[in-house]
TIBA-997447 format. One record per residue: x, y, z of N, C-alpha, C in turn; residue number from 1. Coordinates in steps of 0.2 Angstrom, whole numbers. Atoms other than C-alpha are relative to their C-alpha. Layout:
N
- nu;nv;nw;cau;cav;caw;cu;cv;cw;k
- X;Y;Z;X;Y;Z;X;Y;Z;NUM
...
***
This chain:
317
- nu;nv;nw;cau;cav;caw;cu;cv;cw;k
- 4;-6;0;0;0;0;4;6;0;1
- -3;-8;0;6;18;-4;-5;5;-3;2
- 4;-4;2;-5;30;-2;2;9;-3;3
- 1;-4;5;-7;45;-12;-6;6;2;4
- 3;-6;-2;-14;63;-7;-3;6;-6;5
- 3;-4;8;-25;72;-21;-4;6;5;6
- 2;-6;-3;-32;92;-15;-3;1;-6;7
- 3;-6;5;-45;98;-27;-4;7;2;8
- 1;-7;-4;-49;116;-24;-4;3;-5;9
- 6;-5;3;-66;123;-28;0;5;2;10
- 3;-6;-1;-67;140;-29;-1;4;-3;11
- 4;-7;5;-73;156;-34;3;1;-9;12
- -3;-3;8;-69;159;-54;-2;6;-1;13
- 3;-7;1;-72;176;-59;-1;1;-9;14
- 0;-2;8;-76;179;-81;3;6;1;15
- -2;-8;4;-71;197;-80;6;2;3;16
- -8;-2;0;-54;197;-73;4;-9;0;17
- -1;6;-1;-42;184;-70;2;-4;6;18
- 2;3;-4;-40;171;-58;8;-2;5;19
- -7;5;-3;-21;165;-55;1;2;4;20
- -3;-4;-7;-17;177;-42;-4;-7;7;21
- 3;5;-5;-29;168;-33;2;-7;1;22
- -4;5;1;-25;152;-38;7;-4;4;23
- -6;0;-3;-8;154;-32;1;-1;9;24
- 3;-1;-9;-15;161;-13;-1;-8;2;25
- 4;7;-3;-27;145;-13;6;-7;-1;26
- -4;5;0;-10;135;-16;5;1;7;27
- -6;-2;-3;2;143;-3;-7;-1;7;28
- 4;-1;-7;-15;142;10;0;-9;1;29
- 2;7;4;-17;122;3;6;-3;5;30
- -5;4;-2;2;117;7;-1;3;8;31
- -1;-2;-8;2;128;24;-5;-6;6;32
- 5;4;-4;-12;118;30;1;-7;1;33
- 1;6;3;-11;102;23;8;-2;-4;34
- -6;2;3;8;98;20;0;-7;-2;35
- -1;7;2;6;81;16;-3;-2;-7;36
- 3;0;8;-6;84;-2;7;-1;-2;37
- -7;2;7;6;78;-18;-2;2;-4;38
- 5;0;5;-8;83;-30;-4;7;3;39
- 6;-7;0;-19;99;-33;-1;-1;-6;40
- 3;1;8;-31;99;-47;-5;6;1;41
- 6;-6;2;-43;116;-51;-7;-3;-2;42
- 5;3;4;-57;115;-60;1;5;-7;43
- -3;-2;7;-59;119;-78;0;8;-1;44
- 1;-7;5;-56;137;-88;3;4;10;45
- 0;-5;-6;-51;143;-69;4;6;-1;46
- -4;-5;-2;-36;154;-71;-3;6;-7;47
- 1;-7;4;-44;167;-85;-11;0;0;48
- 8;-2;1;-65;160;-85;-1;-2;-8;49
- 2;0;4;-73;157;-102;-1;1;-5;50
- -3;-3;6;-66;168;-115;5;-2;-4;51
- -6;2;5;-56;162;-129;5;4;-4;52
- -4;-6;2;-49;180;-131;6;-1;5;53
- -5;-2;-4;-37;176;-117;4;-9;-2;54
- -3;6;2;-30;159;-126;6;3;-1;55
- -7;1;2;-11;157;-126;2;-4;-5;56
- -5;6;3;2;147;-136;2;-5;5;57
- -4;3;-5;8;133;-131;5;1;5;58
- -5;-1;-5;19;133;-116;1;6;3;59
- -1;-5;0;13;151;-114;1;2;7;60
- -3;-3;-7;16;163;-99;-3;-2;6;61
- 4;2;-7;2;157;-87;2;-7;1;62
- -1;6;-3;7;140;-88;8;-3;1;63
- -7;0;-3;27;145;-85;0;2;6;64
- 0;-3;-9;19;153;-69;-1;-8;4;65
- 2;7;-3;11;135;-66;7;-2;2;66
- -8;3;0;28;126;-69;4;1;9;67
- -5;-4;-4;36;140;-56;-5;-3;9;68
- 5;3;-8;22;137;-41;1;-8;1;69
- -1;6;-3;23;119;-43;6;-3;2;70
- -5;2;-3;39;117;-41;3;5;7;71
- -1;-3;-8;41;130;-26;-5;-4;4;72
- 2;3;-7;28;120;-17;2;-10;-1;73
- -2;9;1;34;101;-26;-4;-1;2;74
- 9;4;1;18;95;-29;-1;-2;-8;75
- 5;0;8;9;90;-45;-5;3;-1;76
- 6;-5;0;-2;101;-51;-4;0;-8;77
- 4;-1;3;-16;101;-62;-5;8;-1;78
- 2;-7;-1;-21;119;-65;-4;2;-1;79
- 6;-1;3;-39;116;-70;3;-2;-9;80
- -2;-2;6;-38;122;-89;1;6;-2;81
- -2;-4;6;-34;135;-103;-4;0;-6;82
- 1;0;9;-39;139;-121;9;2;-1;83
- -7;-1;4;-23;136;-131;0;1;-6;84
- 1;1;9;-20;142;-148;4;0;-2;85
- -3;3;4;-12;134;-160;-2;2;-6;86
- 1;-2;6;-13;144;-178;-6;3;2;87
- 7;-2;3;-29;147;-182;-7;-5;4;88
- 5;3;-6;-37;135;-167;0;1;5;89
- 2;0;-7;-42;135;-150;0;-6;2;90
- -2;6;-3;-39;122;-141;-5;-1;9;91
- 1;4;-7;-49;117;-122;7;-3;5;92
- -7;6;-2;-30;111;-113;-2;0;8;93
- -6;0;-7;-25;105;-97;7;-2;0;94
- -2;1;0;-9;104;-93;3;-5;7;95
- -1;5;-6;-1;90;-79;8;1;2;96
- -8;-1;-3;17;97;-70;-1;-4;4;97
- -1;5;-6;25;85;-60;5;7;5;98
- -1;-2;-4;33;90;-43;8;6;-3;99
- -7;-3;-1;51;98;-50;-2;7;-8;100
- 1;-5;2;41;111;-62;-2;-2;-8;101
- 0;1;6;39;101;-78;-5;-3;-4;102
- 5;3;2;25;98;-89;1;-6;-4;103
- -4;6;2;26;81;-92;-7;-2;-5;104
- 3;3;6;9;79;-103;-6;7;0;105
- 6;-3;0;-5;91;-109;-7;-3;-3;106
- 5;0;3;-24;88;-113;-6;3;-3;107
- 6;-7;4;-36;94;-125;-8;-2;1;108
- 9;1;-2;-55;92;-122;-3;-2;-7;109
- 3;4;7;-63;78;-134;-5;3;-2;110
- 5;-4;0;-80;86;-131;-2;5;1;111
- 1;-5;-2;-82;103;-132;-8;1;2;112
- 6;-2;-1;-99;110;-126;-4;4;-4;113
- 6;-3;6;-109;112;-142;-6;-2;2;114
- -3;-6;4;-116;120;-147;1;6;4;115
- -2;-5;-3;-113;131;-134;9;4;3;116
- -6;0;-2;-93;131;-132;2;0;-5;117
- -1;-3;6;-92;140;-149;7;0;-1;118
- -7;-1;5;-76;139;-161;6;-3;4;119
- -7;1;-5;-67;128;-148;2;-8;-3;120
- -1;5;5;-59;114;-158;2;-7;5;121
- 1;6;-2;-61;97;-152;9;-4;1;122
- -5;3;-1;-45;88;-145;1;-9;-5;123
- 0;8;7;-42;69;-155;7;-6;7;124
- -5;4;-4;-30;62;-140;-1;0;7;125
- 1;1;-10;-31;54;-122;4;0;2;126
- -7;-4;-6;-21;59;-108;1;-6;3;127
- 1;5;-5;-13;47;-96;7;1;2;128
- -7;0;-2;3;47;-86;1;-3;6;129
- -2;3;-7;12;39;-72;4;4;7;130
- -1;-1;-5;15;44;-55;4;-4;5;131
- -2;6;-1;32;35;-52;-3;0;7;132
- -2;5;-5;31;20;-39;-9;2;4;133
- 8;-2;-3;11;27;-35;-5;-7;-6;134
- 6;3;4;2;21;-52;-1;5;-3;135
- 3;-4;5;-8;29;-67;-4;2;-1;136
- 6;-4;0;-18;42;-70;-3;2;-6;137
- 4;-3;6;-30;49;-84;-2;8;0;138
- 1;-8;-2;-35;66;-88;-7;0;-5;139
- 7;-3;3;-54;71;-94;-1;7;1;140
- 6;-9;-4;-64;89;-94;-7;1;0;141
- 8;0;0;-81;92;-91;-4;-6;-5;142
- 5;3;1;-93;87;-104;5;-8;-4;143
- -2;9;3;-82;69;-110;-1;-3;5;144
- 2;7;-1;-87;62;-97;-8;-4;-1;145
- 7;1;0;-105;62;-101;1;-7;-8;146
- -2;4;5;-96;50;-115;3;-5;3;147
- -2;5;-5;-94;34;-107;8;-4;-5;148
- -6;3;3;-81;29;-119;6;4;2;149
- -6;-3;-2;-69;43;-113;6;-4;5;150
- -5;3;-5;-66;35;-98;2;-6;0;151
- 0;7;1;-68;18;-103;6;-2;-4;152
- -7;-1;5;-51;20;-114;5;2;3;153
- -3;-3;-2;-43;30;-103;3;-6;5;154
- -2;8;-4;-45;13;-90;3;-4;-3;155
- -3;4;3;-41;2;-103;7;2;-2;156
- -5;-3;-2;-25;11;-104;3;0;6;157
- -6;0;-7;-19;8;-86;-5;3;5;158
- 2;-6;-5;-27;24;-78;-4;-5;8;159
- 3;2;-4;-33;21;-62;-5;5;6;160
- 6;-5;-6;-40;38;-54;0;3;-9;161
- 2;-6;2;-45;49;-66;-2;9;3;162
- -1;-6;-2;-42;68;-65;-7;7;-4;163
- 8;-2;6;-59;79;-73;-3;5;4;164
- 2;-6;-5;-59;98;-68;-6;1;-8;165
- 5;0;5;-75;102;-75;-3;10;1;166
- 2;-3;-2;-85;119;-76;-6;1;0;167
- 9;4;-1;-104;115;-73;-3;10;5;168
- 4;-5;-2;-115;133;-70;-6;0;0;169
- 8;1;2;-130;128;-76;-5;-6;4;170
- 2;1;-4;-144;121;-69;-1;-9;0;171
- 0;8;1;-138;101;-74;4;-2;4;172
- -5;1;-4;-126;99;-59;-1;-9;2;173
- 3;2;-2;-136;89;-52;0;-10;-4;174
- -1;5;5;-137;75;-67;8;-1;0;175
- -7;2;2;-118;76;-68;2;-4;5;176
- 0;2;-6;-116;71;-48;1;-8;-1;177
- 3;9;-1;-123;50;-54;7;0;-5;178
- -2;2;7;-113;52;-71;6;-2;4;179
- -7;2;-5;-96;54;-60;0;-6;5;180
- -2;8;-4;-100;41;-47;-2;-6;-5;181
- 2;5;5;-106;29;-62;7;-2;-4;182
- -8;1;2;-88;32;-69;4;-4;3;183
- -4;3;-4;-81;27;-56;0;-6;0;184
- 5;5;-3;-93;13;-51;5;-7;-8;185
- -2;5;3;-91;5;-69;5;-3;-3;186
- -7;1;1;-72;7;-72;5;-2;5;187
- -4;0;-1;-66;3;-57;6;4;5;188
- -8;-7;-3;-55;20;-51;-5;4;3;189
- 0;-8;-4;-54;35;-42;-4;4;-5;190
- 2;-5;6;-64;49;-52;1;8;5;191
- 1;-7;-4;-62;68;-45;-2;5;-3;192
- 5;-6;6;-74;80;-53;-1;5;6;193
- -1;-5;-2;-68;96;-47;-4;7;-4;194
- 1;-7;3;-79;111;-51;1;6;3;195
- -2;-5;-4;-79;130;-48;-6;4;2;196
- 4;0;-3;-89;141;-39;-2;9;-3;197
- 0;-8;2;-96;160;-43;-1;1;-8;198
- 1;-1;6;-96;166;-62;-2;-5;-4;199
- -3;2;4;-88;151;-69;-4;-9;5;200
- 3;7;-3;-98;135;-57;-6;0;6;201
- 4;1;-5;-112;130;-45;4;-5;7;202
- -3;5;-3;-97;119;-35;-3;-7;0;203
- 1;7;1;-104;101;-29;5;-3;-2;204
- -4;3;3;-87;94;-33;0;-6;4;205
- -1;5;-2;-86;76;-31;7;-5;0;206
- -7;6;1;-72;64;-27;-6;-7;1;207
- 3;6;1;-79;45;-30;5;-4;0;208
- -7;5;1;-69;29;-25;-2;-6;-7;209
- 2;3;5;-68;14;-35;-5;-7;3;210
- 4;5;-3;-82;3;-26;-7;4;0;211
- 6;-3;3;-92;17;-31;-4;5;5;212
- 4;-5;-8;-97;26;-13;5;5;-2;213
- -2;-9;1;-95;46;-14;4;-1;5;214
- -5;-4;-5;-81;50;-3;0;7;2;215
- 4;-8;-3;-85;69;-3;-4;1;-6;216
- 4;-3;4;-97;78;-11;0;9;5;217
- 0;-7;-2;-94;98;-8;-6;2;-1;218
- 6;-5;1;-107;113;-7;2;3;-4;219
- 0;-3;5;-110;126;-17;7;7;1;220
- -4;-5;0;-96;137;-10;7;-1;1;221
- -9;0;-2;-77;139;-7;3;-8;3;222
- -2;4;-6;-68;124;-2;5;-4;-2;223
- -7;5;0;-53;112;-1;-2;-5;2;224
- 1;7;-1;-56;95;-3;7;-6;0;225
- -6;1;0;-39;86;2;-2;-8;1;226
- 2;7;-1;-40;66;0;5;-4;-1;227
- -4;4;0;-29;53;3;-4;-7;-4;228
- 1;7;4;-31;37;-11;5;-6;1;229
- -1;5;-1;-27;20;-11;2;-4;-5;230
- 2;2;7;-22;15;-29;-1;-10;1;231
- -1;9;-1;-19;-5;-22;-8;0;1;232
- 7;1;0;-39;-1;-16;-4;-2;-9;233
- 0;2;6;-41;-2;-37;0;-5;-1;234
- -1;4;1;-32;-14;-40;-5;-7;2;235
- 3;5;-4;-41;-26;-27;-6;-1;-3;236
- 6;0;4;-56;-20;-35;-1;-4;-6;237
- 0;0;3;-52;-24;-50;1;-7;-2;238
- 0;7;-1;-49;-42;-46;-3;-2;3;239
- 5;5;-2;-61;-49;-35;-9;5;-2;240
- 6;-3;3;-74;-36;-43;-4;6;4;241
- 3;-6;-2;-84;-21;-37;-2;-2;9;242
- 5;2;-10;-89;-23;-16;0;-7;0;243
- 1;4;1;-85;-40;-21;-4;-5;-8;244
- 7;2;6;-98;-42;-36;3;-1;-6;245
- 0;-1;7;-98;-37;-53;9;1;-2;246
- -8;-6;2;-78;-36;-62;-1;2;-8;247
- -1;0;3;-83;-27;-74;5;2;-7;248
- -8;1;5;-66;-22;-83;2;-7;-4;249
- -3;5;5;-63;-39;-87;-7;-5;-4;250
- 4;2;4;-81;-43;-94;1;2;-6;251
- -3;-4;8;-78;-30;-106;6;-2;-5;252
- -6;3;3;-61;-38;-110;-2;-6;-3;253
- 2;6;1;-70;-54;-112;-5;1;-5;254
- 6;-2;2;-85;-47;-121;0;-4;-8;255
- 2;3;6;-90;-57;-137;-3;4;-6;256
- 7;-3;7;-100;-44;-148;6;8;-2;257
- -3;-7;0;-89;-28;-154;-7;4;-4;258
- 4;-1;-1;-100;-15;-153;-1;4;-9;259
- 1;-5;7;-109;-8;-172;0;8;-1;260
- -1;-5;5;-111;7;-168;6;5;2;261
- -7;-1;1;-94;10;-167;3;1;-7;262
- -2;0;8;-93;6;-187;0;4;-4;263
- 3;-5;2;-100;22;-192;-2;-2;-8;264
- 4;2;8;-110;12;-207;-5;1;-2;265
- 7;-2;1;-124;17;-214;-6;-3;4;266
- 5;3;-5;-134;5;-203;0;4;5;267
- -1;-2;-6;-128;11;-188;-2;7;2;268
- 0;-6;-1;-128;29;-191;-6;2;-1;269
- 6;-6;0;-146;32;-197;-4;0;3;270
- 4;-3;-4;-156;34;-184;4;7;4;271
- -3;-7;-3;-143;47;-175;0;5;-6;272
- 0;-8;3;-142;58;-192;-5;1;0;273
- 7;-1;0;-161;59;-192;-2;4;6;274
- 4;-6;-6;-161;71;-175;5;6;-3;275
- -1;-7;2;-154;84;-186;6;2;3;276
- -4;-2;-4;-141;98;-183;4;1;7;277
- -1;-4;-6;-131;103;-168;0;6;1;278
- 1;-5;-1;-136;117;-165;-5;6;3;279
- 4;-2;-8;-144;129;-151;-7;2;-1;280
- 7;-4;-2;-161;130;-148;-2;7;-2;281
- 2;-6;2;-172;144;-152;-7;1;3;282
- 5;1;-1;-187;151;-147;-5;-1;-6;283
- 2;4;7;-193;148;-164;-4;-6;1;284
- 2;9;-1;-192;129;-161;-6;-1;6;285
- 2;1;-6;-203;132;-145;-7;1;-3;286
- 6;-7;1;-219;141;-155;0;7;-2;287
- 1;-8;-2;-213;158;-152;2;3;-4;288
- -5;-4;6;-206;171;-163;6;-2;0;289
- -6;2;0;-189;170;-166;3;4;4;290
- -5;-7;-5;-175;179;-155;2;5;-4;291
- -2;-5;3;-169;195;-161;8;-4;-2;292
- -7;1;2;-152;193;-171;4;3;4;293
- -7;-5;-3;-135;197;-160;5;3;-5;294
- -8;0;2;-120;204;-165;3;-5;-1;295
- -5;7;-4;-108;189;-165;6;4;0;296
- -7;0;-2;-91;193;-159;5;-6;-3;297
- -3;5;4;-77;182;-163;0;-7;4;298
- -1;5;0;-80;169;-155;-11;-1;1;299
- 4;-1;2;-98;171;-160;-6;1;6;300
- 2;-7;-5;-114;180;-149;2;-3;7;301
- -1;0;-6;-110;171;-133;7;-3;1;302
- -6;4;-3;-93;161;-133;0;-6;3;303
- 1;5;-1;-90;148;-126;-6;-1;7;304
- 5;0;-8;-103;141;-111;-4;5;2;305
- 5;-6;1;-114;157;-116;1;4;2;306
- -3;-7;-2;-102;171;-110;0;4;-4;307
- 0;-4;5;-98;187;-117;3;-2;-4;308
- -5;1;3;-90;187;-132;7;1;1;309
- -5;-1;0;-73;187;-135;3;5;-1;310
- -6;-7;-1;-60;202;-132;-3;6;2;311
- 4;-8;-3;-73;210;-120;4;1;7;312
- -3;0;-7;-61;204;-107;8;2;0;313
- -7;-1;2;-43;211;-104;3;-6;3;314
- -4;7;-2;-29;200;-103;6;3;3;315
- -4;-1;-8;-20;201;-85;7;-2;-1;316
- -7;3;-1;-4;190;-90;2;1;-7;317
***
């Protein structure tokens, strides 16, 4: 057994200025308190909020500050996320520094949140990395998990906690709460669905083990959630099966049917193309007149997660 201490930190996110400052504060309050965490993880878009006007390039300045914090407090840090931009895209990233300052992997978010997390281009790769002589970890953002294949790939891959700062404002929290311990439940692992609180979350962050009982569930306000995992607890699971029961991992392994609609063939497919495009509601569709036209700005009228548009916010770093 070698346990393993993970801090995810709900708090306040602001849209209209930036966060890191804070950020920093609620690390240096984190270690003061709690010297024994090895892991801090945010929640998503935390250090700028949900404007893609404040996207950097890769390895840019805020996530040189990360680097620098993390190795002053030699921890591993998961910094929530970012928009990164690369050419002429936008990216959803997290990045993953280990304790001596170095980013040792980044992650792009598979699912953005269309149609409402406008012009933010889809990542194509899953996250995963080792925590020597500890075990494996996975990296998710908000809405992939509502994608049971995200995580179910990431396990089949080694992972064994999953990492998944999310930013949930709206009024489906609630639905997301089951989905996270259901991850957990049918893969196996740790899952930690860190939200934020204020502009950018409603909180309720969840940590869930891998026998499927919530080990915390937060309020809706400020909070530090520091917990010690068990990865051998996994493991055990994973071999004599759920609370003893169901091993699902290895039914799946064993499974005799691959699934068709995987094959994306014309059988498979026509029932899903027949609910039409993606795209946002109206009150049109309800009966009602239509909504007046907006402006769209550059990342069109609301942005991502139905914020202002873009380059209505200044950029701090």
């Amino acid at each position: 057994m070698t346990p393993f201490s993970i801090a995810g930190i709900q708090m306040n996110v602001s849209a209209s200025h930036e966060n890191i400052t804070a950020m920093c504060q609620k690390l240096d309050i984190l270690v003061a308190r709690f010297p024994w965490v090895q892991m801090a993880v945010f929640s998503e878009l935390c250090a700028y909020g949900p404007s893609p006007y404040h996207a950097q390039p890769t390895g840019g300045p805020a996530e040189q500050l990360f680097c620098e914090v993390a190795a002053k407090h030699g921890l591993w840090l998961v910094p929530g996320s970012m928009f990164e931009r690369v050419g002429d895209d936008i990216y959803n990233t997290t990045s993953v520094i280990n304790p001596s300052g170095q980013v040792v992997t980044r992650y792009r978010k598979m699912f953005p949140f269309q149609p409402y997390e406008t012009g933010i281009k889809p990542g194509t790769e899953f996250c995963v990395f080792d925590v020597p002589e500890i075990g494996r970890f996975g990296v998710s953002i908000c809405y992939d998990m509502w994608f049971p294949e995200t995580t179910r790939t990431l396990v089949s891959m080694g992972a064994e906690c999953i990492l998944h700062p999310t930013m949930t404002d709206t009024i489906d929290r609630d639905v997301e709460l089951p989905i996270a311990r259901a991850n957990a439940a049918i893969n196996q692992c740790y899952f930690f669905d860190i939200n934020g609180v204020g502009d950018c979350g409603t909180g309720r962050s969840i940590v869930a083990g891998p026998s499927g009982y919530v080990i915390h569930e937060a309020s809706g306000g400020e909070e530090v959630i520091p917990v010690e995992i068990n990865l051998s607890r996994v493991r055990r699971e994973r071999e004599v099966g759920v609370r003893g029961l169901g091993q699902t991992l290895k039914s799946f392994r064993d499974r005799p049917v691959e699934f068709p609609v995987y094959q994306r063939s014309a059988e498979s497919e026509q029932y899903l193309q027949s609910l039409g495009p993606l795209i946002k509601p109206t009150r049109n569709l309800h009966g009602a007149s239509p909504a007046p036209e907006v402006p769209a700005g550059p990342a069109g009228p609301a942005g991502p997660a139905g914020v202002m548009p873009a380059g209505t916010l200044p950029n701090l770093v």
